[in-house]
C-alpha positions in Angstrom: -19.6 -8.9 -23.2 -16.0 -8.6 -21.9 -13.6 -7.8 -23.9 -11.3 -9.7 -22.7 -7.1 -8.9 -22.7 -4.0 -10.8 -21.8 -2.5 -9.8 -18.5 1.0 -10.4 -17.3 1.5 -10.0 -13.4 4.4 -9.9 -11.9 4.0 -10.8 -8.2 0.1 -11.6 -7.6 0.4 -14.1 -5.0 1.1 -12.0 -2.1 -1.1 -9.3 -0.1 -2.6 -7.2 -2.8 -1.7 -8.8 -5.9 -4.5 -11.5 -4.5 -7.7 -10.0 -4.8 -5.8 -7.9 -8.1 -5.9 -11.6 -10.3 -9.1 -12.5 -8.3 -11.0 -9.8 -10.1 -8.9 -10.1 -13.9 -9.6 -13.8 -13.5 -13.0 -13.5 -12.4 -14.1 -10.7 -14.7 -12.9 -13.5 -17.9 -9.1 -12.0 -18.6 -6.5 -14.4 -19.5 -4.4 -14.1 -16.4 -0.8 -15.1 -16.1 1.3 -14.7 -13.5 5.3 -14.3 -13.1 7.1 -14.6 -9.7 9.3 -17.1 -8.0 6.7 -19.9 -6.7 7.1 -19.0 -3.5 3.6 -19.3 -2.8 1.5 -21.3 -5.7 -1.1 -22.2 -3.1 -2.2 -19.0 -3.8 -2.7 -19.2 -7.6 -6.6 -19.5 -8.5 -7.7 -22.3 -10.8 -7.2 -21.2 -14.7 -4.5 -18.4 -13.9 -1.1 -19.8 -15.8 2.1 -19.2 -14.2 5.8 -18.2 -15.5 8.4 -19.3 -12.6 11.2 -16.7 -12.6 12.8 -14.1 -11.0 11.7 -10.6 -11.8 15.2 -9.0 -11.1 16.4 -11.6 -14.3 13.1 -10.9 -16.5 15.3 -10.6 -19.5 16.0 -14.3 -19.4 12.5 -15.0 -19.5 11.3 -12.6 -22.6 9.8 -15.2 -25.0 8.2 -16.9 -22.2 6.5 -13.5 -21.8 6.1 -13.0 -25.3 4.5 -16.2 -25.7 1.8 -14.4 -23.4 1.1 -11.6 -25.8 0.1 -9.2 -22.8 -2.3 -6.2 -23.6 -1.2 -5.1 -20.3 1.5 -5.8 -17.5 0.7 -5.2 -14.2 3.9 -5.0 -12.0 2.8 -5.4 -8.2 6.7 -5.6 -6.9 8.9 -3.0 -8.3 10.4 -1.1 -6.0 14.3 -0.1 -8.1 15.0 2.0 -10.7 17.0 -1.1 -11.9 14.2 -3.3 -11.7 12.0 -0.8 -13.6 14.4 0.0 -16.2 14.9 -3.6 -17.0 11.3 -4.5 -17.2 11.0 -1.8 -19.2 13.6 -3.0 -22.4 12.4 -6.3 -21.5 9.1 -5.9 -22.3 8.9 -2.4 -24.8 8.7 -4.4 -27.5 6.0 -7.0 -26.2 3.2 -5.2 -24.5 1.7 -1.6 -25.1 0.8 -0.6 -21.6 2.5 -1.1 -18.0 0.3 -0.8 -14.7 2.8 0.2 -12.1 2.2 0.2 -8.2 3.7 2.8 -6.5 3.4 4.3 -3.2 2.3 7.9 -1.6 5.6 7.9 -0.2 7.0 10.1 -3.4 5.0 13.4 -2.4 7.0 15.4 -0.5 5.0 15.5 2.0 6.0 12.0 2.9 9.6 13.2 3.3 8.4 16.3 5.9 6.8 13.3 7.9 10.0 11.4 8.3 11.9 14.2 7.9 14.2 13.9 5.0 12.6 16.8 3.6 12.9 19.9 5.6 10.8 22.9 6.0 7.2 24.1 7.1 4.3 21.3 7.3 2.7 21.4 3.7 -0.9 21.1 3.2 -3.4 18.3 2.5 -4.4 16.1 0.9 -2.4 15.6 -1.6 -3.2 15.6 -5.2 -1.4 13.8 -7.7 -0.2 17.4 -9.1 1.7 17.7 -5.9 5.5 17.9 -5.4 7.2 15.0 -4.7 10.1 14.8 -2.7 13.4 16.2 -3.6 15.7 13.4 -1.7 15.7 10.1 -3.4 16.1 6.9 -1.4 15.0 8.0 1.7 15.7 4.5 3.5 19.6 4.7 2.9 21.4 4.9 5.6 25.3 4.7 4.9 25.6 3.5 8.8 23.4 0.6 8.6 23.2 -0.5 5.0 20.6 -2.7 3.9 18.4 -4.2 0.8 16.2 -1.1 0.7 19.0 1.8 0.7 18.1 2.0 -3.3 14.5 2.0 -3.0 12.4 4.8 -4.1 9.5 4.8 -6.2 10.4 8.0 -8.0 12.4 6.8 -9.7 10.6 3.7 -10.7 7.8 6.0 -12.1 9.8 8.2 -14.0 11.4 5.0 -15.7 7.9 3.5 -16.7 6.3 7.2 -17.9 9.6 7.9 -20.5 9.2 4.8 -21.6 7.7 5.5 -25.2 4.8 2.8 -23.6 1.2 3.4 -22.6 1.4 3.0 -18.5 -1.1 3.8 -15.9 0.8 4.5 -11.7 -1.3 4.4 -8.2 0.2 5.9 -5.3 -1.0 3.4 -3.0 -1.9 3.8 0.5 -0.9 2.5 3.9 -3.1 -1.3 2.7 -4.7 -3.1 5.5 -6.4 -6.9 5.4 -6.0 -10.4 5.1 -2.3 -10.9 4.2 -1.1 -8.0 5.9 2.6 -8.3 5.9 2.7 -5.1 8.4 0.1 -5.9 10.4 -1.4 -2.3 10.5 -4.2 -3.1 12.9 -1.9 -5.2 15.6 -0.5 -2.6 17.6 -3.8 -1.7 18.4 -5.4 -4.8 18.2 -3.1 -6.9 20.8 -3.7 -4.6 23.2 -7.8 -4.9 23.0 -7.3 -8.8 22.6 -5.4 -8.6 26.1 -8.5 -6.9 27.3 -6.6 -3.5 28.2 -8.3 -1.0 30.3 -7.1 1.9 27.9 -4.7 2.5 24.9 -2.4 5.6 25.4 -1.8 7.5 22.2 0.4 10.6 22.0 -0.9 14.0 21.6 1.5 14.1 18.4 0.0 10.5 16.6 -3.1 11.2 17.8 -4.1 13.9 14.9 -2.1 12.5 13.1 -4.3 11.8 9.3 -2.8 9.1 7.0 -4.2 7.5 3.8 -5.2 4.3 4.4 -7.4 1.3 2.2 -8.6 -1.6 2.6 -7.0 -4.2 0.2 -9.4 -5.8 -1.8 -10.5 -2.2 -2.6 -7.4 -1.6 -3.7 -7.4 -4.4 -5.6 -9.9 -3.4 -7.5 -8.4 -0.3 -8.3 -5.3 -1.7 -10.0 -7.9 -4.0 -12.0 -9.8 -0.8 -13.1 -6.5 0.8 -14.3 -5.3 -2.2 -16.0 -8.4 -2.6 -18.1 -10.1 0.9 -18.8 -8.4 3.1 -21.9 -9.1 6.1 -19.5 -6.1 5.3 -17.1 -3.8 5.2 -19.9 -0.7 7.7 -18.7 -2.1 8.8 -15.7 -1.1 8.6 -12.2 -3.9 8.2 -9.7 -4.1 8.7 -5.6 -5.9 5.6 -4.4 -7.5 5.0 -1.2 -10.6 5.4 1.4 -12.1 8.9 0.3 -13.1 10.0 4.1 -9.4 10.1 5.8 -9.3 9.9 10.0 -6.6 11.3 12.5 -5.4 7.9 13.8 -7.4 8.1 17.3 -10.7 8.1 15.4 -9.1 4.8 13.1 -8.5 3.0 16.9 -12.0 4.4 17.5 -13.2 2.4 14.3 -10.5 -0.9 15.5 -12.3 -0.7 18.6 -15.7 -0.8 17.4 -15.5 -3.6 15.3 -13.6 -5.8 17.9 -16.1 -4.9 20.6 -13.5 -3.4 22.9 -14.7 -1.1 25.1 -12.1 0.5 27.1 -10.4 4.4 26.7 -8.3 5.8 24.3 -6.4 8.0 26.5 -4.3 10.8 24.7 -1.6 12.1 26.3 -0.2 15.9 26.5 1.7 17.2 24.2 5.2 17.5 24.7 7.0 20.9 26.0 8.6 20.9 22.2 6.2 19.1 20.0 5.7 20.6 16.8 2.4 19.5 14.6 2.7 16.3 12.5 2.7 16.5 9.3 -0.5 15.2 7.9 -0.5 11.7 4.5 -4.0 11.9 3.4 -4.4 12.1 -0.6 -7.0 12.9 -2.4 -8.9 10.6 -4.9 -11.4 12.3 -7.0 -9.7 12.1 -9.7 -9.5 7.8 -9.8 -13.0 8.0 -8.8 -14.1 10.2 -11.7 -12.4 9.1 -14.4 -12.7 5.4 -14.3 -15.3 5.1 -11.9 -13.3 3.8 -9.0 -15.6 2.9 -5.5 -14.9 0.8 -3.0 -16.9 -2.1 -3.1 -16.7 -3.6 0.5 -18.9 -2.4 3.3 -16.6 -0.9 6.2 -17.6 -3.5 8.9 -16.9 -6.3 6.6 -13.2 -5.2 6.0 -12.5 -4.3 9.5 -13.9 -7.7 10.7 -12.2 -9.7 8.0 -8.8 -7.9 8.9 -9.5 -8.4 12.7 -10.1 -12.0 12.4 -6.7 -12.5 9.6 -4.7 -11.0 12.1 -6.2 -12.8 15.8 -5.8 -16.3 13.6 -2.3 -15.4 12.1 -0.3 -13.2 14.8 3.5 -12.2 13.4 6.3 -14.1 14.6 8.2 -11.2 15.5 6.5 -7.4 15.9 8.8 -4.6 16.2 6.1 -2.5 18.5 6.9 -3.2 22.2 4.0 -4.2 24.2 5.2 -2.7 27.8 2.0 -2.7 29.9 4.1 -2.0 33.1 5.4 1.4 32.2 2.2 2.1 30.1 0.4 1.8 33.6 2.6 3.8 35.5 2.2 6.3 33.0 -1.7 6.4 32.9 -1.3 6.5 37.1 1.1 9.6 36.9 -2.0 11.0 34.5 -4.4 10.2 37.0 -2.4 12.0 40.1 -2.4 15.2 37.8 
């Protein structure tokens, strides 16, 4: 018997938050769902829906209380402002907030990108970790732009003092049908245009990130929105056996039956190791029983065939095959 709870979720319609009210819905929650209708098509039969805009929530508080949530999920906080308002919105409504974050807080993220200096720090990561010490590591006073007050530190530490019950996963780098980012394309173009080899540098090329596939990670968030175990923790989530990115092409290339090289090149005069964003996820797995649940072949196929049948508009990685094949000829003469 389910015992079944009301669920707020703000976002659900996009990327992740899809399979997240797939399995609430499917598993007999009362699901509904608050976001700007931007994408209603997506909205499975029997899931209600608030139209609204999250960053005005306030103005729609006893259309939320008319939901009597056990439990918010919120799949699309990413300021301290947003957070903070959800969070008077909603204290005296619901007892528990799911909130999606990102591994970008550990302070390891900021010695990848380098906002964070210092020697390489080891991993993976546990959610006992340090996070990083600079905040909003997108702002950039030269170029100023809708993310320079992002940072999901912040975020976090507004949901855990908020006197509520809350559950946080650091989410991975997501790949899968919806991809916004299109994690697989760089790679993926160039098999598709039947390339003799892909050149990866000696630096990306050991290079171990934290990656999931997203109806997995779905599933997480659903497992930490319903479970009494998750209540004030933070959890890592993602695959448990992490790859240096020429072994992930390896696994790209295997699924979209491309058979050519994967050429790394040498390492530069100056290069310094990369610093590694693989987490570790025992502890979602052993407390409320977190698995992934879709054979490997059947997530890279259904992520290769999403992104063949809906190609981005614009992709910021340059496809230059005339200087990538000089370059693998000045390899060969050496």
């Amino acid at each position: 018997m389910v015992n079944k709870k009301n669920i707020l979720v703000i976002g659900g319609t996009a990327f992740i938050g899809i399979p997240v009210v797939k399995y609430l819905n499917d598993n007999g929650h009362n699901v509904t769902l608050l976001n700007r209708g931007n994408r209603v098509q997506n909205i499975p039969k029997g899931v209600k829906h608030i139209t609204g805009d999250r960053n005005e929530i306030d103005k729609l508080k006893s259309e939320i209380e008319n939901v009597k949530p056990d439990v918010i999920i919120d799949m699309a906080c990413i300021f301290e402002a947003q957070a903070k308002l959800l969070v008077e919105t909603v204290k005296d409504i619901t007892p528990k907030i799911v909130m999606v974050s990102s591994c970008d807080v550990y302070e390891v993220y900021g010695r990848l990108i380098g906002t964070e200096p210092g020697d390489l720090l080891p991993t993976p990561v546990t959610e006992k970790d340090s996070l990083r010490k600079k905040l909003y590591p997108y702002r950039n006073p030269e170029n100023p732009s809708r993310m320079d007050d992002y940072d999901k530190i912040t975020v976090e530490k507004t949901v855990m003092e908020s006197g509520l019950n809350w559950s946080i996963l650091r989410l991975p780098m997501v790949y899968g049908t919806n991809d916004y980012q299109y994690r697989f394309y760089k790679y993926l173009k160039r098999m598709e245009d039947k390339r003799p080899f892909i050149l990866l540098s000696h630096y990306e090329s050991q290079f171990k990130g934290c990656r999931g596939y997203v109806e997995d990670i779905g599933y997480g968030i659903y497992l930490s929105a319903i479970s009494e175990n998750a209540n004030n923790q933070i959890f890592n989530i993602g695959e448990e056996n992490t790859v240096t990115e020429k072994n992930w092409v390896k696994k790209i290339a295997k699924y979209a039956g491309w058979n050519g090289e994967i050429v790394v090149l040498p390492p530069k005069e100056d290069e310094k190791p990369m610093q590694n964003l693989d987490t570790d996820t025992k502890k979602i797995r052993e407390l409320i029983g977190y698995t992934e649940l879709t054979p490997e072949n059947i997530a890279y196929h259904k992520t290769i065939e999403w992104e063949k049948n809906n190609p981005p508009k614009n992709f910021a990685e340059p496809f230059n095959y005339e200087e990538e094949d000089k370059i693998y000829s000045e390899l060969a003469l050496n």
